[in-house]
C-alpha positions as CSV (number, residue, x, y, z in Angstrom):
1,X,139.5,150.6,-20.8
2,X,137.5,151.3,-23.8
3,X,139.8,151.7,-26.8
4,X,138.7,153.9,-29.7
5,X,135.7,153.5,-32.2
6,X,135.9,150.5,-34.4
7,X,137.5,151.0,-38.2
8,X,135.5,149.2,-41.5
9,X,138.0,146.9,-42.9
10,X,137.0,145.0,-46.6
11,X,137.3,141.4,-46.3
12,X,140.1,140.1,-49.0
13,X,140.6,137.0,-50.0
14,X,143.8,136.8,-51.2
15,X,147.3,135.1,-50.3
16,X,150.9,135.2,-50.0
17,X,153.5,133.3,-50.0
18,X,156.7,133.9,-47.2
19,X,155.4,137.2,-45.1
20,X,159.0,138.3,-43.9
21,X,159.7,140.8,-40.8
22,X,163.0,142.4,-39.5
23,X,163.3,140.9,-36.2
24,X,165.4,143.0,-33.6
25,X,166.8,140.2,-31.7
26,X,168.3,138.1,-34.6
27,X,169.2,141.2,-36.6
28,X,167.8,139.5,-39.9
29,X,164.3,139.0,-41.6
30,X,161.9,136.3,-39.9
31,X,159.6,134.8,-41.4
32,X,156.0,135.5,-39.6
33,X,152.8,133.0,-39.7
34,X,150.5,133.3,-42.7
35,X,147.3,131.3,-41.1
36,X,145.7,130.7,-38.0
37,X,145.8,133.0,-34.8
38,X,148.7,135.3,-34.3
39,X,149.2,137.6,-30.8
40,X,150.5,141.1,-31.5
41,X,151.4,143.3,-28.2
42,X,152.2,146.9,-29.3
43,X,153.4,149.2,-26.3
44,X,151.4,151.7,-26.2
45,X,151.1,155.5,-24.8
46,X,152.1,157.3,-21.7
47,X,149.7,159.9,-22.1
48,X,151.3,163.9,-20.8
49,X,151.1,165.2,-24.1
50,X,149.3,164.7,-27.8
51,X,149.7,162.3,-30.4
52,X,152.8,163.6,-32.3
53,X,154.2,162.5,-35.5
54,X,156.5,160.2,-33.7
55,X,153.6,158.1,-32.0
56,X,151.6,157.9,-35.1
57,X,154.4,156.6,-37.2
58,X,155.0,153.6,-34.6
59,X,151.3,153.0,-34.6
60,X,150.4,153.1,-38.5
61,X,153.4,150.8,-38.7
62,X,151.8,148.0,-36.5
63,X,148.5,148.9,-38.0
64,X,150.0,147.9,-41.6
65,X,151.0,144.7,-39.9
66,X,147.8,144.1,-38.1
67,X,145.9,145.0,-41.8
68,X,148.3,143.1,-43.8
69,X,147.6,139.8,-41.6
70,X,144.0,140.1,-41.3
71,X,144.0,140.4,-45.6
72,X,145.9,137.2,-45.9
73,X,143.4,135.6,-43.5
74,X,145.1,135.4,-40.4
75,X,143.4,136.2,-36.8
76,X,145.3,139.0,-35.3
77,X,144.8,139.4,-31.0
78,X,145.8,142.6,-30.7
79,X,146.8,144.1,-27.1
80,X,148.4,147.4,-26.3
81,X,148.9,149.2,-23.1
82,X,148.5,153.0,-21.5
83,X,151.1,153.7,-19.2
84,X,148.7,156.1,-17.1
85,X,150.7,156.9,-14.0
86,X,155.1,157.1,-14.6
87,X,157.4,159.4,-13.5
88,X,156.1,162.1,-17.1
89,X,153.0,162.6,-16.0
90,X,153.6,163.0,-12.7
91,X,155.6,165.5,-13.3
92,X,153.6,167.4,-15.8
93,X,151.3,167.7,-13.3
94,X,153.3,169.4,-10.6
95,X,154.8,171.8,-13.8
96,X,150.9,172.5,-14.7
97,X,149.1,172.2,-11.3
98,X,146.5,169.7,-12.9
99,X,145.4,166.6,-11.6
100,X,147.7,163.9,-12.9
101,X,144.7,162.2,-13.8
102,X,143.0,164.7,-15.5
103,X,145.5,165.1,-18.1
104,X,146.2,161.3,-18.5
105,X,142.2,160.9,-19.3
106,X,142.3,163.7,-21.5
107,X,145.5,162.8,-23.1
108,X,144.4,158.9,-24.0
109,X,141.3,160.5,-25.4
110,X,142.5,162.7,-27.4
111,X,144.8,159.7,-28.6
112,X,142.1,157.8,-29.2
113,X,140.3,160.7,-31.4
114,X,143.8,160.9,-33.2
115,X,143.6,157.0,-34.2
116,X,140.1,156.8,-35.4
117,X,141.1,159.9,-37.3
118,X,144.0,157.9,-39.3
119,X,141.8,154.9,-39.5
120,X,144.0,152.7,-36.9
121,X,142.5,149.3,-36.2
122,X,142.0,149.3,-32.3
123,X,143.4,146.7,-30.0
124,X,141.0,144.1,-29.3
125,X,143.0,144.5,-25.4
126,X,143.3,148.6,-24.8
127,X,144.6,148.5,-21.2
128,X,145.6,150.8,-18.8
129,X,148.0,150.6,-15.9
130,X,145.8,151.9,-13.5
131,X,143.0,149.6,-13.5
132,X,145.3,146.8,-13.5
133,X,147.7,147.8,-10.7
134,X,146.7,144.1,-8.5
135,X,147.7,142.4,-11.8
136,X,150.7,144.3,-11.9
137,X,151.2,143.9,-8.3
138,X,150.6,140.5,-8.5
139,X,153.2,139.8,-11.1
140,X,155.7,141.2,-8.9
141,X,154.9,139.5,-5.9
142,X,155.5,135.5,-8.0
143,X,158.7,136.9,-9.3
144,X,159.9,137.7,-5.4
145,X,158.4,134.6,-4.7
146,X,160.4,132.8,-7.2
147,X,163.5,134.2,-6.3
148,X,164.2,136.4,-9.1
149,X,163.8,139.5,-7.3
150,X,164.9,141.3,-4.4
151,X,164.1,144.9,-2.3
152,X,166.1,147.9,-1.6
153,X,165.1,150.5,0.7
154,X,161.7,149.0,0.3
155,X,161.3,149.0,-3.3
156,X,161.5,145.7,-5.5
157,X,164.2,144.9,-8.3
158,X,164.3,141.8,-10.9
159,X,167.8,140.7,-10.8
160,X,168.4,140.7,-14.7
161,X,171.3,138.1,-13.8
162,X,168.4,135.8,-14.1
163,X,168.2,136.6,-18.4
164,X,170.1,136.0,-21.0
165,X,168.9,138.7,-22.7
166,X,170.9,141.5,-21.3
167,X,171.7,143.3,-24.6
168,X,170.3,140.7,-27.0
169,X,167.7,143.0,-28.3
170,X,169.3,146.2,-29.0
171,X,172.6,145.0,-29.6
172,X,174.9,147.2,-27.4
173,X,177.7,147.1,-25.1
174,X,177.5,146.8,-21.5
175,X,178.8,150.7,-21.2
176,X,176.5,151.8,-23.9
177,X,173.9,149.9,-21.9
178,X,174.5,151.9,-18.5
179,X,174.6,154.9,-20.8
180,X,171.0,154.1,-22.1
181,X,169.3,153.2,-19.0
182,X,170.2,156.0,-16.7
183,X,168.6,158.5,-19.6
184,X,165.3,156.1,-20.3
185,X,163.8,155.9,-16.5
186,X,166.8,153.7,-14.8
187,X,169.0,154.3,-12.2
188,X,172.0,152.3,-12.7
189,X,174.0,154.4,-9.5
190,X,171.5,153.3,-7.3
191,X,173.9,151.7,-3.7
192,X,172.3,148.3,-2.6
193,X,171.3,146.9,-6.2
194,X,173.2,143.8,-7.0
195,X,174.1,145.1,-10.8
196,X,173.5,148.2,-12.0
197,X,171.3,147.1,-14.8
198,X,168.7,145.1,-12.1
199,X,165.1,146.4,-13.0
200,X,162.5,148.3,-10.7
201,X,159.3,146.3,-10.3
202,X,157.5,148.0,-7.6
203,X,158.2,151.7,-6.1
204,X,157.6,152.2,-2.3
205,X,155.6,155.0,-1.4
206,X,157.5,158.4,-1.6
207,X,156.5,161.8,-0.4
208,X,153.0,162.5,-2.0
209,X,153.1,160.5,-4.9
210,X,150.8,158.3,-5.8
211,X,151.0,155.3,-4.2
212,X,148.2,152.0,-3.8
213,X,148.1,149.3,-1.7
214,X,150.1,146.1,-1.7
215,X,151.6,142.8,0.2
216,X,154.6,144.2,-0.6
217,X,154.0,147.7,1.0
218,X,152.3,151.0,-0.5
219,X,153.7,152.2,-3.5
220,X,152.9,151.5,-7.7
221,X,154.7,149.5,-10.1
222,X,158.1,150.0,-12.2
223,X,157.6,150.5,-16.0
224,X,159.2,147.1,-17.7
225,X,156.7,145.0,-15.1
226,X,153.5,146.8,-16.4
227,X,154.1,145.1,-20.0
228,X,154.9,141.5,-19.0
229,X,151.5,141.3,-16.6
230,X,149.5,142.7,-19.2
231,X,151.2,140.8,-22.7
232,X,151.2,137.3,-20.4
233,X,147.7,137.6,-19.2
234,X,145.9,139.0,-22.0
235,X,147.7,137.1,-24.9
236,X,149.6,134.0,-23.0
237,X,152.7,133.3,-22.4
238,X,154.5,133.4,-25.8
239,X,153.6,136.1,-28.1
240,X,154.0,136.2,-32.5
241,X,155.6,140.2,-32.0
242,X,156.1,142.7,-29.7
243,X,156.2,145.8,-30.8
244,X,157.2,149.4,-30.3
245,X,159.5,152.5,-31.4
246,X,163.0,151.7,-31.7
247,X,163.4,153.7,-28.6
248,X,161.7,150.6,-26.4
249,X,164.5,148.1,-27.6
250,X,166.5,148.9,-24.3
251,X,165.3,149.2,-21.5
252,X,162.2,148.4,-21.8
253,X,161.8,145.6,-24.7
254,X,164.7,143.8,-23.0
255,X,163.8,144.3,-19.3
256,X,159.7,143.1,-19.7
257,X,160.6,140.4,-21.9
258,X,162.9,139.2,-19.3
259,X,159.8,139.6,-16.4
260,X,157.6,137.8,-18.5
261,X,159.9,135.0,-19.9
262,X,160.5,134.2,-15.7
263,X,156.7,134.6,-14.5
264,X,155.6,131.9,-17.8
265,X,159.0,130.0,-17.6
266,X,158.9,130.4,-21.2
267,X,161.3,131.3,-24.0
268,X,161.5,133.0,-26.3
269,X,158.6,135.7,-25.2
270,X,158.0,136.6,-28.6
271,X,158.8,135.1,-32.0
272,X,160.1,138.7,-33.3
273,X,160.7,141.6,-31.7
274,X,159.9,144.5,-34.2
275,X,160.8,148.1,-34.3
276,X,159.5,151.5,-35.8
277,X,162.4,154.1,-36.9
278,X,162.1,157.8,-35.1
279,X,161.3,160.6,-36.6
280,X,162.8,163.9,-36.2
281,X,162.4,167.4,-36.6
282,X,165.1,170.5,-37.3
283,X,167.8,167.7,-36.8
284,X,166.7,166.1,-33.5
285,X,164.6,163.4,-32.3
286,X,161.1,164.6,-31.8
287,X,160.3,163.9,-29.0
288,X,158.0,165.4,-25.7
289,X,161.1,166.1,-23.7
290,X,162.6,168.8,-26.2
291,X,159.5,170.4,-27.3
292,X,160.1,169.6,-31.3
293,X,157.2,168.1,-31.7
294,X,154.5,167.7,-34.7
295,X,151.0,166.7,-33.5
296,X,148.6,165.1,-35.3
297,X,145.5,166.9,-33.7
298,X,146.9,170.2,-34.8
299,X,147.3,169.3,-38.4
300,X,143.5,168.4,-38.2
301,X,142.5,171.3,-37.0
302,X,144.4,172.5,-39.6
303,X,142.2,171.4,-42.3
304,X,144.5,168.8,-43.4
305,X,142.7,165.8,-44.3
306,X,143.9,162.4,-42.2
307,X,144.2,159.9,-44.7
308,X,147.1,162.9,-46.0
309,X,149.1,162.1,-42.4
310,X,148.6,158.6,-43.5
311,X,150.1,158.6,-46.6
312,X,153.2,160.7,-45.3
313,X,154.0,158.0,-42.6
314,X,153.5,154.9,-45.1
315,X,155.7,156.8,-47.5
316,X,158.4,156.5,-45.3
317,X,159.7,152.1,-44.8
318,X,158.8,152.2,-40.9
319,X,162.0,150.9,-39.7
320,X,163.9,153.6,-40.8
321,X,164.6,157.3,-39.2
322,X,163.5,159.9,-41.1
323,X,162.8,163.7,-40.6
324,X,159.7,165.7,-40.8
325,X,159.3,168.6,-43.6
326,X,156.1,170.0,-44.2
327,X,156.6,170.0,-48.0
328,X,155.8,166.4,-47.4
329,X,151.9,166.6,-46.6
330,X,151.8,169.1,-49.6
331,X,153.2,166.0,-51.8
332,X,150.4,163.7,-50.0
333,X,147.4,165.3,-50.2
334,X,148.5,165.3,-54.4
335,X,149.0,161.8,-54.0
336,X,145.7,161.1,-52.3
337,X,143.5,163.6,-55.1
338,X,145.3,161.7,-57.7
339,X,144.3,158.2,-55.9
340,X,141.0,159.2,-55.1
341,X,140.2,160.6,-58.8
342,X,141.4,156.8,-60.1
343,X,139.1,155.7,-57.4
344,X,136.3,157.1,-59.1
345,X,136.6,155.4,-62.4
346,X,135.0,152.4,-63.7
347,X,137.6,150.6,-65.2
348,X,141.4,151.0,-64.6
349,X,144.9,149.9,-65.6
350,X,145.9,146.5,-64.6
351,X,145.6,145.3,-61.6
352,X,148.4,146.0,-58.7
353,X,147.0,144.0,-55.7
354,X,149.2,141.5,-56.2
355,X,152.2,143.8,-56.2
356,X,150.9,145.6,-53.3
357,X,150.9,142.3,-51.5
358,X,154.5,141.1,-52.4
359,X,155.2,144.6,-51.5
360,X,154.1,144.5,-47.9
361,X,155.2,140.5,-47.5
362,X,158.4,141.9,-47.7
363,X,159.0,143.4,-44.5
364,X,155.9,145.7,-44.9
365,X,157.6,147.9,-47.5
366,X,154.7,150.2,-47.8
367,X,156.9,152.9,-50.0
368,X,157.0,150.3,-53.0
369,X,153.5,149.4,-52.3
370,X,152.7,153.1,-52.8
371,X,154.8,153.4,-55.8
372,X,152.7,150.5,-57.5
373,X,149.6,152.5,-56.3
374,X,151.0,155.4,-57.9
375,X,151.7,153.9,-61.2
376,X,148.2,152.1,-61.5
377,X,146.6,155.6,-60.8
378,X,148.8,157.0,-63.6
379,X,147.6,154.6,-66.3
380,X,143.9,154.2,-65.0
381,X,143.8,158.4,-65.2
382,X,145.4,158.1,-68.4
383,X,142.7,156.2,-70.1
384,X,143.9,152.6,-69.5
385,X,140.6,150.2,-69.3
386,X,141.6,146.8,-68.3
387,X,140.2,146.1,-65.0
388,X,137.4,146.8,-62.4
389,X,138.4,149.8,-60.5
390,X,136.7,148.3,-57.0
391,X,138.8,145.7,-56.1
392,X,141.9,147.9,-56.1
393,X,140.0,150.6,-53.9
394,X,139.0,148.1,-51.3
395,X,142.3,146.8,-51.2
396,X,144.0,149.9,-50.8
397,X,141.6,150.6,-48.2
398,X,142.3,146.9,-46.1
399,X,145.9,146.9,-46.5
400,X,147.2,150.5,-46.6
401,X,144.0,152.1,-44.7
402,X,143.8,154.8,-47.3
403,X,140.0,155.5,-48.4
C-alpha cells in the first residue's frame, strides 16, 4: 500500500553522545544505536474511525524518534502496518450497513491526510493486512509445522508455553493477564485451548464473515500473527524497536513478539520495546469504543493550524498519560506565533541546538526540548543578536517537525 506523501526533512549534521530510550521489557533506559542502519516497526491503524488525539500522540512520538535518528545520521527502515479487516471493522460495518471495505479505505486515507497534515515522516513499509493475507497465512502454516501451534474447532492457536515472554513486557500478574486479554480481542474461556492465554493465529470461516483461502481451511488471520509476518519479512528477524501505544504491551506486543521470535528462531525480537502514554478525555481513556474522542481532521477543519496539534502532543513527554483540554491548543498556537516571529529574524539569541539534542537523547524529552525553544525565542524577540537565526529553524524543523 501506498503510504502518505513524502515530508521535507533538513539534513543536520550534528552528534550526540548516549541516545537513551525507556525500554518496556527491562523497565529501565536502553541505550539505542547512534550510527549505521536501525529497523523501527510501529504498529499501526485499524482503520473504523478517524485519527483521534490518541493515534496521533503514539505516532508523533515515533516520528520524534524516527527524526531524531535520521539528524544524528543514522538510517531509519521504518515499517508500520494497517490492520484492515478485525473484529472493529467488521462490526462497524454491520452497525452502519457499509461495506467493510469502504470504510477501511476511507478511514487509512483519511489517516494518511491526517499525517501529512502534522508533518509525520511515512514508513518506508506502509502495509496492509489484506494484501498480505498469503504472508500472513504463510507464517501460520511454519509455526503448525514447527510444532508451536495447534487447532481448535478448526481455528489455529500458538501455544504461548513455547515463550518466555508471558508477561515480560507489561509486567503483570497471571490474573491481571486473563483480565487484560478477554477485554483486548482474546478469549481466555475458550474449552479445547491448552492455556487460556494460547494466541489465535488463523480464524475458520464463520457465518458470512470474511473469510480467504488457505491450506489450513477458509478463514483470515488472528491479530498478534499479522505483526510478526510483516516486522520479520520487511525488516528481518531482529528489530532496533517496536513500537506502539501503551495499550499494545499486552496482548499484542507480547503475543507477536512471541510468533516472530519462533518463525526466525531468534531472541530477543527487538532491542527495546517502546511505549506512548494514552490520552484521555473528561477522565477516561479516549478511546473509539466510548465515543470520547478528539479527532484531528475536525480540528483542521476547524481552522486550527497543524503544526498547533503538533506542538500540543510534543508538549506532553510521550510516555506519560495525560488528558486533553482545549485551553491547550489556545496555549500552542501562542507558542508557534511566538516561534515563527523568532523565525523570521536575522540573528538570534544563542544557539539551543545543542540543548535540543541532549534534550531528545534523553529519552526523547521533547517538553525540555520545547522549553529551550521557548527561551531562545524569548531572547532572539527581545533583541539578543548573537547567532544566525537559520540553523535553529531548520533544526526545529528536522528534529521536532515544527515549521
Amino acid at each position: 500500500m501506498q503510504p502518505w506523501q513524502s515530508v521535507e526533512v533538513p539534513t543536520l549534521d550534528i552528534s550526540t553522545g548516549e541516545f537513551l530510550i525507556f525500554d518496556s521489557q527491562s523497565a529501565a533506559l536502553k541505550p539505542l544505536p547512534t550510527s549505521g542502519e536501525v529497523k523501527l516497526y510501529v504498529c499501526g491503524i485499524t482503520p473504523y474511525d478517524a485519527t483521534h488525539m490518541g493515534h496521533a500522540a503514539t505516532y508523533v512520538a515515533f516520528d520524534t524518534l524516527n527524526r531524531f535518528w535520521r539528524a544524528i545520521g543514522t538510517k531509519v527502515d521504518y515499517a508500520q502496518n494497517i490492520t484492515d479487516i478485525d473484529d472493529p471493522l467488521l462490526e462497524r460495518a454491520k452497525l452502519t450497513g457499509r461495506p467493510w471495505q469502504d470504510i477501511a479505505t476511507e478511514q487509512t486515507n483519511l489517516f494518511k491526510t491526517d499525517m501529512e497534515a502534522l508533518r509525520v515522516i511515512p514508513p518506508k513499509h506502509y502495509v496492509g493486512v489484506v494484501e498480505t493475507i498469503d504472508l500472513i497465512e504463510q507464517s501460520a502454516v511454519k509455526l503448525k509445522e514447527l510444532g508451536v501451534a495447534y487447532e481448535v474447532d478448526g481455528d489455529l492457536y500458538f501455544d504461548m508455553t513455547n515463550t518466555d515472554l508471558n508477561g515480560k513486557i507489561c509486567h503483570l500478574s497471571s490474573d491481571q493477564m486473563l483480565e487484560v486479554f478477554a477485554t483486548r480481542g482474546g478469549d481466555p474461556q475458550r474449552v479445547g485451548k491448552r492455556n487460556p492465554l494460547d494466541a489465535l493465529l488463523w480464524r475458520a470461516q464463520s457465518g458470512d464473515d470474511p473469510s480467504w483461502p488457505s491450506i489450513l481451511g477458509p478463514g483470515r488471520p488472528g491479530w498478534h500473527i499479522e505483526c510478526s509476518a510483516i516486522a520479520t519479512h520487511f525488516l528481518g528477524p531482529q528489530i532496533t524497536v517496536q513500537g506502539g501505544g501503551s495499550d499494545l504491551k499486552f496482548p499484542h506486543h507480547e503475543m507477536s513478539a512471541a510468533h516472530a521470535e519462533s518463525l526466525t528462531s531468534k531472541s530477543p525480537f527487538a532491542h527495546a520495546y517502546v511505549h506512548a502514554g494514552m490520552v484521555s478525555l473528561d477522565g477516561e481513556k479516549m478511546s473509539k469504543s466510548l465515543g470520547n474522542l478528539v479527532f484531528v481532521s475536525k480540528l483542521r477543519l476547524a481552522g486550527i493550524d497543524p503544526m498547533a496539534i503538533r506542538l500540543v502532543l510534543l508538549s506532553h513527554h510521550y510516555r506519560s498519560d495525560w488528558e486533553w483540554f482545549d485551553s491547550e491548543i489556545e496555549a500552542a498556537q501562542e507558542r508557534l506565533q511566538t516561534w515563527r516571529r523568532a523565525f523570521a529574524m536575522q540573528l538570534g539569541g544563542p544557539s539551543p541546538v545543542l540543548d535540543v539534542v541532549q534534550a531528545l537523547g534523553n529519552d526523547l524529552d521533547s517538553p525540555g526540548a520545547i522549553k529551550t525553544i521557548d527561551i531562545w525565542a524569548h531572547e532572539t524577540l527581545s533583541g539578543i543578536e548573537n547567532e544566525p537565526v537559520g540553523p535553529v529553524a531548520r533544526s526545529v524543523d528536522a528534529m521536532l517537525g515544527i515549521i
